[in-house]
C-alpha positions in Angstrom: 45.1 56.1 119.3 48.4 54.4 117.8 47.1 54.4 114.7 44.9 57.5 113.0 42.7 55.2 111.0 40.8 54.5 114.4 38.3 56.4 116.2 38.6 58.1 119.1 36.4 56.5 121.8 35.0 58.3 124.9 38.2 56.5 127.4 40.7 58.2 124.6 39.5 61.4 124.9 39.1 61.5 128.5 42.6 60.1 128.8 44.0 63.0 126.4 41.7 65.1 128.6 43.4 64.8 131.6 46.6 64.7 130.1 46.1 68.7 129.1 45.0 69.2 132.6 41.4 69.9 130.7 42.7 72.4 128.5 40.7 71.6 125.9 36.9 70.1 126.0 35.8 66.9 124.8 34.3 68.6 121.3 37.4 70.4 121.1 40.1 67.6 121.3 37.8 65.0 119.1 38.2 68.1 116.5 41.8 68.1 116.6 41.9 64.8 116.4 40.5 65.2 112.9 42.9 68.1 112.4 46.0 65.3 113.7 44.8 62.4 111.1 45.0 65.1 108.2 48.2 66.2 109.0 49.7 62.6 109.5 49.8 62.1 105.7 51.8 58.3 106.4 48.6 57.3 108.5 51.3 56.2 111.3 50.1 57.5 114.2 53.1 60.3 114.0 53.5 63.8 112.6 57.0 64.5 111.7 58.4 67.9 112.4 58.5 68.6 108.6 54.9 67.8 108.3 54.0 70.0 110.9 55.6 72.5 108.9 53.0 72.2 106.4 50.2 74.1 108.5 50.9 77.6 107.2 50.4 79.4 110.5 53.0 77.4 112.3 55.2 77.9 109.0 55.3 81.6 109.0 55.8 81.6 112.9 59.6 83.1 113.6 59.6 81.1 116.6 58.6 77.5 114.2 62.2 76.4 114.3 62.6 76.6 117.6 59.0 75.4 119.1 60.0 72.0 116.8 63.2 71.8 118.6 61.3 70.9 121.7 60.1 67.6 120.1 61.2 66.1 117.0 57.9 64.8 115.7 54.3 64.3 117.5 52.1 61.4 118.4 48.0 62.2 119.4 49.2 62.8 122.8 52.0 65.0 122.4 50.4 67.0 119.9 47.6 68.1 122.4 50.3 68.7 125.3 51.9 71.0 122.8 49.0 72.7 121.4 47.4 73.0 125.3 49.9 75.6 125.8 47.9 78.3 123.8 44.4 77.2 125.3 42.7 80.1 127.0 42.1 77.4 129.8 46.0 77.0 130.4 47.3 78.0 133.6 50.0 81.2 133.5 52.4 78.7 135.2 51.9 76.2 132.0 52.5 78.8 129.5 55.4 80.3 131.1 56.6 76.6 131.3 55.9 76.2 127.8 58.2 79.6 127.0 61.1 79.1 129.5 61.2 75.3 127.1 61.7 78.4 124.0 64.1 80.0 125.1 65.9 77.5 127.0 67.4 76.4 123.4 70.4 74.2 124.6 67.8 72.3 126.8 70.1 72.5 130.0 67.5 73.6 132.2 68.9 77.5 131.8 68.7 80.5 130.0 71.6 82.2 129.4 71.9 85.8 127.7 72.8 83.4 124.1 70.0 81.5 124.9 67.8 84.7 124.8 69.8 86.3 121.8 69.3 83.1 119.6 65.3 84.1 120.2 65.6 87.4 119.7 67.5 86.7 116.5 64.6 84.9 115.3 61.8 87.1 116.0 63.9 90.2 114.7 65.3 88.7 111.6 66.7 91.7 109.3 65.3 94.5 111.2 67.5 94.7 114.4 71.6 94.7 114.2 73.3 92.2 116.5 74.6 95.4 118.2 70.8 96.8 118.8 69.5 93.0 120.1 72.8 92.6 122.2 72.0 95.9 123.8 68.0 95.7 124.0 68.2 92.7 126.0 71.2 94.1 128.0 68.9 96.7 129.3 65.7 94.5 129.6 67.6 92.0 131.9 69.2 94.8 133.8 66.0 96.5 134.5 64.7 92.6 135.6 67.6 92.8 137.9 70.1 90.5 135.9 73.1 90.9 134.0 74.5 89.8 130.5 76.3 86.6 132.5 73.3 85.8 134.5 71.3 82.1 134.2 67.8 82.1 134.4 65.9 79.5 135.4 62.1 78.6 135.7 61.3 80.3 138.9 63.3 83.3 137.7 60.6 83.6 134.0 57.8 82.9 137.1 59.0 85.5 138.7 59.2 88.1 135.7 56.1 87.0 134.0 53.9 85.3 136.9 52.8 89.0 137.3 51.5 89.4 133.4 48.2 89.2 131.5 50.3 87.2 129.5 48.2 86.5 126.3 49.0 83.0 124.5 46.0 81.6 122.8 44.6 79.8 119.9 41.3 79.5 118.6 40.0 75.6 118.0 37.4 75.4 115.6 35.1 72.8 116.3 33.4 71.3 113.2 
């Protein structure tokens, strides 16, 4: 699996397999696997952030920037582990994992109300003030029971989303 030149054999994909926690079949990860060795250009084994830029869906995503801060580049493994998070097989606890790792952009293990500003800045852009973000997330946290100086943690997005039909999910087309 080091290098992308090789096959995948029937151990590799079961390994990956159970890596995801099986959220993605056999058919699906041998297909992404194809997706991975034409996206590691330098046949290494390893997808640099920059490359992974190059998929245009990921480009024009607000949130790129800050999903590639969670890793700096991707081997075979990693790539699935990141991707698994938008399989309609994922848990809710795994994608809520997956978004606390978002927003938590200082990677302290907390989300403060910068933390959650620095997202909102991204998804926003032009269209919102500072003033109208500032405020809109004032009130969301205070109707979540929090304030501006409060520190969320895991079990605190759990406990605000583990309610949710939380939709997070990526087709794989399977050649």
């Amino acid at each position: 699996m080091g290098n992308t030149s090789s096959m995948l054999t029937q151990y590799d994909i079961e390994e990956v397999q159970q890596h995801c926690k099986h959220a993605f079949t056999q058919q699906e990860i041998a297909s992404l696997y194809q997706r991975f060795c034409h996206l590691d250009r330098n046949n290494c084994g390893f997808i640099p952030s920059d490359e992974f830029l190059s998929i245009p869906e990921f480009a024009v995503n607000p949130l790129s920037q800050s999903l590639l801060r969670m890793l700096d580049g991707f081997n075979f493994k990693e790539f699935i582990a990141f991707l698994s998070a938008f399989s309609p097989r994922s848990t809710l606890q795994h994608k809520i994992e997956f978004i606390f790792k978002v927003y938590d952009t200082d990677c302290n293990g907390k989300v403060s109300f910068d933390d959650m500003l620095t997202v909102l800045r991204d998804l926003t852009g032009q269209y919102m003030s500072e003033h109208q973000r500032k405020e809109v997330l004032a009130q969301v946290l205070e109707e979540a029971g929090y304030t501006k100086d409060s520190f969320l943690v895991l079990s605190d997005f759990m406990k605000i989303l583990g309610n949710s039909d939380l939709k997070m999910e990526a087709e794989v087309p399977v050649d």
